[in-house]
TORKOL-189195 format. One record per residue (C-alpha): chain; x, y, z; residue in three letters; residue number from 1. Coordinates in steps of 0.1 Angstrom, whole numbers, plus 2048, in hexadecimal, padded with zeros to 3 digits. Example, Ala and Ser with C-alpha at 12.3 -4.5 7.8 and 13.67 -1.06 7.14 Angstrom:
2
+-------+-----+-----+-----+------+------+
: chain :  px :  py :  pz : resn : resi :
+-------+-----+-----+-----+------+------+
:     A : 87B : 7D3 : 84E :  ALA :    1 :
:     A : 889 : 7F5 : 847 :  SER :    2 :
+-------+-----+-----+-----+------+------+
***
This chain:
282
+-------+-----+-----+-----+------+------+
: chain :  px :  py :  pz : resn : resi :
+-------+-----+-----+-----+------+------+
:     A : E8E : BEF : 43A :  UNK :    1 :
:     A : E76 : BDC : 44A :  UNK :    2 :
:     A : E53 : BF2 : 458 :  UNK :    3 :
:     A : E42 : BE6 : 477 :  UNK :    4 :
:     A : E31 : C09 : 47F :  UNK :    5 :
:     A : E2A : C28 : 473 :  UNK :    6 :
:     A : E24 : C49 : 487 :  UNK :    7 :
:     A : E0C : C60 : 476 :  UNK :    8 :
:     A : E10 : C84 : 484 :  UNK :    9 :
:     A : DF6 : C9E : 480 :  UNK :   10 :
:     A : DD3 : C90 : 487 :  UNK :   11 :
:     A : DBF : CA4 : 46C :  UNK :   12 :
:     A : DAD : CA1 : 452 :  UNK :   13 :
:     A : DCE : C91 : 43B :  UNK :   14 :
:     A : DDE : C85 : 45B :  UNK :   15 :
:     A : DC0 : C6E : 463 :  UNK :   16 :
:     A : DBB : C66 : 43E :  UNK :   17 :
:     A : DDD : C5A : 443 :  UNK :   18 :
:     A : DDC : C48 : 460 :  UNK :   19 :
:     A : DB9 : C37 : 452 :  UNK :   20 :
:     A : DCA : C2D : 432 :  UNK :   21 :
:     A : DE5 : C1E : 446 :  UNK :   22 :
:     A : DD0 : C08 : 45B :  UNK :   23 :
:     A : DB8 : BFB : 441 :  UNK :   24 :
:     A : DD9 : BF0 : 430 :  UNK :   25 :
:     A : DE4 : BDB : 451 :  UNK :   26 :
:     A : DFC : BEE : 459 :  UNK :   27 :
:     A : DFF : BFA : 486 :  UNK :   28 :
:     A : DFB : C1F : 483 :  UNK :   29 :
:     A : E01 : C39 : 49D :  UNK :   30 :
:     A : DED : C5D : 499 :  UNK :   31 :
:     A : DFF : C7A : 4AE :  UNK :   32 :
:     A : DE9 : C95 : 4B3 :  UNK :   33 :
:     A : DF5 : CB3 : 4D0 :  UNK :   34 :
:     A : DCF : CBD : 4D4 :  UNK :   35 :
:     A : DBA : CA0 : 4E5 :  UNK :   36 :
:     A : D9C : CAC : 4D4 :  UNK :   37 :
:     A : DA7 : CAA : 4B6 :  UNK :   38 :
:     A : DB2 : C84 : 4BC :  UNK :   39 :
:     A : D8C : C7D : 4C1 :  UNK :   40 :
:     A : D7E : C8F : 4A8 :  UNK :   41 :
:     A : D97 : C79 : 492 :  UNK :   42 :
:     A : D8D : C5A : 4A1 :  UNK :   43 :
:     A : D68 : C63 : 497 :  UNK :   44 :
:     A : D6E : C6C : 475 :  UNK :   45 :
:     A : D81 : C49 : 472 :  UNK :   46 :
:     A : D68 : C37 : 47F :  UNK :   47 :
:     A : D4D : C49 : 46B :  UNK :   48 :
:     A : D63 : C41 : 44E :  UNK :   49 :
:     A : D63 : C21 : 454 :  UNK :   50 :
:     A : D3D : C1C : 45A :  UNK :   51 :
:     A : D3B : C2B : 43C :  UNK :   52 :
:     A : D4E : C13 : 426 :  UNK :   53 :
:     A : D3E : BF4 : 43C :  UNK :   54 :
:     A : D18 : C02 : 432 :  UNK :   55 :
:     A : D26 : BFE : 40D :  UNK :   56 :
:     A : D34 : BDB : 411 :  UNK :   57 :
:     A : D54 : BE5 : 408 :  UNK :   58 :
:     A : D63 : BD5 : 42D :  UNK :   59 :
:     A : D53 : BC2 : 447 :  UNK :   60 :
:     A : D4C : BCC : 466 :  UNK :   61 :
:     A : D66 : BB5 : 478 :  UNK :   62 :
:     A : D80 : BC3 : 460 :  UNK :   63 :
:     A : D72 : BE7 : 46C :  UNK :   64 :
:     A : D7D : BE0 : 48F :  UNK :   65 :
:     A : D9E : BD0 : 483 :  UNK :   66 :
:     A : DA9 : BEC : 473 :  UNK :   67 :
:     A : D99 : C00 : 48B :  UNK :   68 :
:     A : DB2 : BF1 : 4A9 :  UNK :   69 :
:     A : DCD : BF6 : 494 :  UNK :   70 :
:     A : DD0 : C1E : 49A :  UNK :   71 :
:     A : DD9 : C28 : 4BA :  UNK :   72 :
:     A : DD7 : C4E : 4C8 :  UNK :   73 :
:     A : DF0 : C64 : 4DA :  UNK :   74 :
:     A : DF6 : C85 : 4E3 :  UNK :   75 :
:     A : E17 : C7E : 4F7 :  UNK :   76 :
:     A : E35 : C85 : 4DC :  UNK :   77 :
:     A : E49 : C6B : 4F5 :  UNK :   78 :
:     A : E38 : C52 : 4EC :  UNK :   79 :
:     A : E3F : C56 : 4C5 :  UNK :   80 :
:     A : E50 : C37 : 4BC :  UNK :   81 :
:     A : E51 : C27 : 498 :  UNK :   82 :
:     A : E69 : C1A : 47A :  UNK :   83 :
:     A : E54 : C38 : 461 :  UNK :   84 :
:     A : E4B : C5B : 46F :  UNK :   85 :
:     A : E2B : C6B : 452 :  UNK :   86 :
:     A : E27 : C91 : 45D :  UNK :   87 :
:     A : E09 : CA4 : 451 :  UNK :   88 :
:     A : E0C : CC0 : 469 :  UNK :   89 :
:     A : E0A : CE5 : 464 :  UNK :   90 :
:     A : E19 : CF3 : 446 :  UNK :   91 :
:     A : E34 : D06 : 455 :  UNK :   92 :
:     A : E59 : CF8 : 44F :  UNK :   93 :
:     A : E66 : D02 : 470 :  UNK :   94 :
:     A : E49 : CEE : 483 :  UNK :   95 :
:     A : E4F : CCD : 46F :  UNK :   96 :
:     A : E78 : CD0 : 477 :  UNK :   97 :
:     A : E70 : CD5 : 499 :  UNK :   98 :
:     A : E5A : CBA : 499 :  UNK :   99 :
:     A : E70 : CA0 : 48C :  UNK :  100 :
:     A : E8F : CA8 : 499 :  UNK :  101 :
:     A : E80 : C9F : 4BB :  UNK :  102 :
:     A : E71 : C7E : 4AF :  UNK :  103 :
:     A : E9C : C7B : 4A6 :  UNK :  104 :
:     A : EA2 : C79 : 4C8 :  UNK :  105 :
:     A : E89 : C5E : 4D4 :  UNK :  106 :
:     A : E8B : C48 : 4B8 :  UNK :  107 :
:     A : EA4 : C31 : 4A3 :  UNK :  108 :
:     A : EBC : C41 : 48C :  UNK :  109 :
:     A : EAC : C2F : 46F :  UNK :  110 :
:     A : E8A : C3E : 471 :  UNK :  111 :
:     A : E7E : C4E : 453 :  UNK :  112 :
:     A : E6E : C71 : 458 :  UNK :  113 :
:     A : E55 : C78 : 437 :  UNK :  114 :
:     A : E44 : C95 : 436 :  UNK :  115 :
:     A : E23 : C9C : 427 :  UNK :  116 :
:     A : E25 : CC4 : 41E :  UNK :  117 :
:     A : E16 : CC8 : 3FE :  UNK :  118 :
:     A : E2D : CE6 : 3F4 :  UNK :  119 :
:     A : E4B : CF0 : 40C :  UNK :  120 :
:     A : E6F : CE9 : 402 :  UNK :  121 :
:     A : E75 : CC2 : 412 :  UNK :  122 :
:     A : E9E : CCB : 40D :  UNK :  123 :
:     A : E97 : CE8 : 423 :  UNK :  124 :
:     A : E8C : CD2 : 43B :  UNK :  125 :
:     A : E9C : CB1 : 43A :  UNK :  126 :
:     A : EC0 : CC6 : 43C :  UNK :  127 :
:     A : EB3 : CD2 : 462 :  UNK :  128 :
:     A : EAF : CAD : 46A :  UNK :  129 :
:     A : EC7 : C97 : 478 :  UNK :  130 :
:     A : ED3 : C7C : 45F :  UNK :  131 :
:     A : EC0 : C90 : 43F :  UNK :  132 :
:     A : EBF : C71 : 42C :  UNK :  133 :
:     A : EA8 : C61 : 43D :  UNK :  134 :
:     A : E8D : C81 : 436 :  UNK :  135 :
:     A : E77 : C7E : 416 :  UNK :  136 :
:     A : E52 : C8D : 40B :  UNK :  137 :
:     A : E34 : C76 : 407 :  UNK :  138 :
:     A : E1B : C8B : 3FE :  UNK :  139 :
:     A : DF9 : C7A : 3FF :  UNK :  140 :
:     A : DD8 : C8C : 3EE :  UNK :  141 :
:     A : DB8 : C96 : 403 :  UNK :  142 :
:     A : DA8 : C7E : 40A :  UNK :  143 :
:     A : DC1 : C68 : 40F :  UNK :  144 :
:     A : DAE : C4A : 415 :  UNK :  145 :
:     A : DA4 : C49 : 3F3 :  UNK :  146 :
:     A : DBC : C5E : 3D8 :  UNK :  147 :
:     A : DD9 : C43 : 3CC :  UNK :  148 :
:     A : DF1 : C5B : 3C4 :  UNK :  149 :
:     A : E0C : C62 : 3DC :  UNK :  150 :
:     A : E2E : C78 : 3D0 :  UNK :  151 :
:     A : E48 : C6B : 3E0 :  UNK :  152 :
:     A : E63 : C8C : 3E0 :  UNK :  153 :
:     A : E8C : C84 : 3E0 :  UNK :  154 :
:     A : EA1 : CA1 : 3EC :  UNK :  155 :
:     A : EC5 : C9F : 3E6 :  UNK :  156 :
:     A : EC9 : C8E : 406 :  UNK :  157 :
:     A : EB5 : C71 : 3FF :  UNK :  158 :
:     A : EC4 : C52 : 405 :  UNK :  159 :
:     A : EB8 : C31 : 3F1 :  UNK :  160 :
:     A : EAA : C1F : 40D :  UNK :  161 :
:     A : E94 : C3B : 417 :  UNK :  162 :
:     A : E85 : C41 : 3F2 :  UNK :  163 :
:     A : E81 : C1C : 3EC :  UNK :  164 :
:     A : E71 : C16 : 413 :  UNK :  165 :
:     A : E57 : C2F : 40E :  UNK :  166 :
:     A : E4F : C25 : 3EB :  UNK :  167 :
:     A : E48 : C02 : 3F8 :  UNK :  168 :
:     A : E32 : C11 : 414 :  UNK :  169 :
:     A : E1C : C26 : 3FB :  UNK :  170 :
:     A : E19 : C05 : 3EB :  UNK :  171 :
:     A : E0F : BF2 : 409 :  UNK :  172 :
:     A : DF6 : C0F : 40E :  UNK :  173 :
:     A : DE5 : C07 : 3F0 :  UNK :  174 :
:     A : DF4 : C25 : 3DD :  UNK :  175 :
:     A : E01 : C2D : 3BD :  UNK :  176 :
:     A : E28 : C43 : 3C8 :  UNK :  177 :
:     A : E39 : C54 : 3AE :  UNK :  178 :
:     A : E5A : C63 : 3B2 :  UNK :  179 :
:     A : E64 : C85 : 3AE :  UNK :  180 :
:     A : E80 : CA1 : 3B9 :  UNK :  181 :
:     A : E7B : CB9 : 3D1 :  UNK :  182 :
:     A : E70 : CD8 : 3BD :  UNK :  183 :
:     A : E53 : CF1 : 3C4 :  UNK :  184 :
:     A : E30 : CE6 : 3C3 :  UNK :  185 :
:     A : E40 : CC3 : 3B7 :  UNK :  186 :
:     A : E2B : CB6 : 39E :  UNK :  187 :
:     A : E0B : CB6 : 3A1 :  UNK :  188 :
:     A : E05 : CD4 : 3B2 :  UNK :  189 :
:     A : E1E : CE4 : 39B :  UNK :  190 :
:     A : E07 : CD9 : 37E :  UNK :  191 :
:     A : DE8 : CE5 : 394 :  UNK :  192 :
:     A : DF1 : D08 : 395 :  UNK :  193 :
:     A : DE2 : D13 : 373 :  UNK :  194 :
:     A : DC4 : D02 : 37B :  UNK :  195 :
:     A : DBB : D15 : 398 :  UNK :  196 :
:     A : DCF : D35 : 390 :  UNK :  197 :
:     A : DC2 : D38 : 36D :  UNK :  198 :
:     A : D9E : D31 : 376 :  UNK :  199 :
:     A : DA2 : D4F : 394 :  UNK :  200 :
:     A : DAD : D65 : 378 :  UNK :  201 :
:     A : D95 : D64 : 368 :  UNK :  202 :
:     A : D79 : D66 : 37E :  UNK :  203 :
:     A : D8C : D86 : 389 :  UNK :  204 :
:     A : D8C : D91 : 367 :  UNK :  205 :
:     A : D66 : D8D : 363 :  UNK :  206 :
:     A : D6E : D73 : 346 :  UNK :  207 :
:     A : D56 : D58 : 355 :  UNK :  208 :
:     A : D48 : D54 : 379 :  UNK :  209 :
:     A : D4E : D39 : 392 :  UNK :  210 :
:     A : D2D : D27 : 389 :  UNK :  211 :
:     A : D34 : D25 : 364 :  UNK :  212 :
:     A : D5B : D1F : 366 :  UNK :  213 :
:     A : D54 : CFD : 37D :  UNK :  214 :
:     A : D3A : CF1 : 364 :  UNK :  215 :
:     A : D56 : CF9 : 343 :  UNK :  216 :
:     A : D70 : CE3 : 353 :  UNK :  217 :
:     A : D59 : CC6 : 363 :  UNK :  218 :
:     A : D4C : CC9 : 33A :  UNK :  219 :
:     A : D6D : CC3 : 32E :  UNK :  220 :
:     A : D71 : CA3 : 346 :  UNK :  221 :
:     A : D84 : CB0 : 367 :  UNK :  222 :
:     A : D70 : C9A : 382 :  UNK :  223 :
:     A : D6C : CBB : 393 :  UNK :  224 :
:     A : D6F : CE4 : 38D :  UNK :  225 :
:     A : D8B : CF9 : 39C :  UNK :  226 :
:     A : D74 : D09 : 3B7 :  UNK :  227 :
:     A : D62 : CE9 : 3BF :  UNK :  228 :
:     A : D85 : CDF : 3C9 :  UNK :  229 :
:     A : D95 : CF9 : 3D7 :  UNK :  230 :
:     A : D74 : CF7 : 3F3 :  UNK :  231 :
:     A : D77 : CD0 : 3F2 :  UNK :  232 :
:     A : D9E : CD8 : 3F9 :  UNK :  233 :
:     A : D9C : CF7 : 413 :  UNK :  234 :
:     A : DA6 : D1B : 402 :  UNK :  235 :
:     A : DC1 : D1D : 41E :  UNK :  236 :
:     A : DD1 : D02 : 415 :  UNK :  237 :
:     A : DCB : D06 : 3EF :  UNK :  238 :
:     A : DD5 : D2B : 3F0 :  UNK :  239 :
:     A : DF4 : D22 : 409 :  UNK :  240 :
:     A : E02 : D0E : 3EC :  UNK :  241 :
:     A : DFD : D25 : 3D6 :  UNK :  242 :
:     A : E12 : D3D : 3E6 :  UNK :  243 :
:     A : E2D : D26 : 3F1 :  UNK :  244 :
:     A : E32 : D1B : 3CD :  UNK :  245 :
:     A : E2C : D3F : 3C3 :  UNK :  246 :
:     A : E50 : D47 : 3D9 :  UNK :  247 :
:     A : E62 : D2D : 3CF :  UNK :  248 :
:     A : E5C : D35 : 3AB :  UNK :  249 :
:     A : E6C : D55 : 3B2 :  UNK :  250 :
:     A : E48 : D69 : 3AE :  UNK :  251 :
:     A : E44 : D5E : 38A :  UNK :  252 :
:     A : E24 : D71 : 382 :  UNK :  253 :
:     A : E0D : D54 : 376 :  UNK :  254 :
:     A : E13 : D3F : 394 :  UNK :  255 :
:     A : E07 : D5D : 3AB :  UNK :  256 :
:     A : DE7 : D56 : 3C3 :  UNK :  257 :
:     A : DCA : D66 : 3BB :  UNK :  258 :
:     A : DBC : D7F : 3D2 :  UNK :  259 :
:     A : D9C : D72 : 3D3 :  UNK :  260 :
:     A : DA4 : D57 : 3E0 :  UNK :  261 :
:     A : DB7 : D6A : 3FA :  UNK :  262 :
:     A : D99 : D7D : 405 :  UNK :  263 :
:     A : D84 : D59 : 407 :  UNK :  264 :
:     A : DA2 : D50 : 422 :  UNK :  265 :
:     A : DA0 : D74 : 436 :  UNK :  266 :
:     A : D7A : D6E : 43B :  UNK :  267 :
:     A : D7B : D4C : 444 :  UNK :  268 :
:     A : D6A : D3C : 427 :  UNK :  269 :
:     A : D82 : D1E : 425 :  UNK :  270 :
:     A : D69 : D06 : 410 :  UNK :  271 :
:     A : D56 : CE7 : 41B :  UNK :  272 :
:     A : D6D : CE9 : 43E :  UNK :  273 :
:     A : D5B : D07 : 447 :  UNK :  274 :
:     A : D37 : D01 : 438 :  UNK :  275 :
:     A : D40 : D22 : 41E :  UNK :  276 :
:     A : D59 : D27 : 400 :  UNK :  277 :
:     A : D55 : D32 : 3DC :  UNK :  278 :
:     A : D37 : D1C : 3E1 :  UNK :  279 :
:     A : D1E : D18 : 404 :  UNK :  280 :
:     A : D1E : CFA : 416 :  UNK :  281 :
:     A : D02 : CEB : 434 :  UNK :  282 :
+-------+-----+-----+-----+------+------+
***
């Protein structure tokens, strides 16, 4: 299958990242965004982004604006037209079916609908769609712009053309897509668990504090600690995985969320996003 556009829906953080990394790959990109406001405040961040990598000399500034006219902005779900649909909406299953079933009805029957969830059942939701074989996962990593990896999730429904299409878009994009089966937490959030989950335990426990447990693992060579990233990553969304895998493991005790972290979510103390998390942020 030939791909002349992509629609990109969900202009967040990972939806812009998305719809960035798209662009700077050549490749006409439309972000879909209900809230207006949120549409600019992505087109700021994209073209702070790409100040950003001009001031390094890692693009020119003509290439800046090229890449730059290649996004265009909507609010207007009519207007939704493309060969590849990327969702990175809100992480509830019901709002993603909803979503693409009525990008079904205004757009070829070929259209592949991938969804970005980093944890919800992708069979539960590609068997809601019309034509299921056409739904897959492509789960990009924050920030998308830059992390390679990509998991590119199969359900049972998968048909061939729609694994090998996406595969040759993550590779157009510049990433690195590796193919897995839809199961929870798929693999690298599957492998993740422990290193969040463990590390809460035993803060909890009063083995080691947050400080000290960051400082052991960045030691041993992980680029960053557990709480360092789960601020960088937004304890909602960390500790919403977390749970979803925690269900679909049938409540297998050492995948279950930490309360702490639970508490950081109930008083607002997201991370970096909201300027406080395990650590403080200006």
């Amino acid at each position: 299958m030939n791909i002349n556009s992509i629609c990109v829906c969900g202009a967040g953080t990972m939806g812009n990242g998305i719809a960035q990394a798209a662009a700077q790959a050549g490749i006409s990109t439309l972000l879909y965004e209900l809230n207006p406001e949120v549409l600019e405040i992505a087109k700021a961040a994209t073209n702070k982004n790409l100040q950003s990598l001009v001031e390094k000399e890692k693009i020119s500034a003509t290439e800046k604006e090229k890449i730059i006219r290649r996004i265009h902005y909507t609010n207007d779900i009519q207007t939704c037209l493309a060969d590849v649909f990327i969702e990175a909406i809100i992480e509830k299953a019901d709002i993603k079916i909803a979503l693409f079933n009525q990008l079904a009805e205004l757009n070829h029957s070929e259209c592949i609908f991938a969804t970005n969830t980093s944890s919800l059942s992708v069979t539960s939701i590609a068997e809601k769609i019309q034509r299921p074989e056409r739904v897959i996962g492509m789960h990009f990593f924050n920030p998308a712009t830059i992390m390679k990896l990509v998991e590119v999730v199969n359900t049972k429904y998968t048909s061939e053309t729609t694994t090998s299409t996406i595969m040759e878009l993550a590779r157009q994009m510049g990433k690195v897509p590796v193919i897995c089966k839809d199961a929870p937490g798929f693999i690298v959030n599957r492998v993740a668990r422990p290193f969040y989950t463990e590390t809460l335990r035993l803060v909890e426990e009063s083995y080691v504090t947050i400080e000290a447990a960051d400082k052991l693992l960045e030691a041993s060579g992980f680029k960053m600690g557990p709480f360092k990233l789960m601020d960088l990553i937004g304890n909602d969304v960390n500790y919403a995985v977390s749970s979803s895998v925690y269900a679909q493991m049938n409540n297998n005790e050492r995948f279950k969320p930490s309360s702490i972290q639970e508490q950081k979510v109930k008083e607002g103390k997201l991370g970096r996003k909201s300027g406080e998390g395990f650590y403080k942020y200006n």
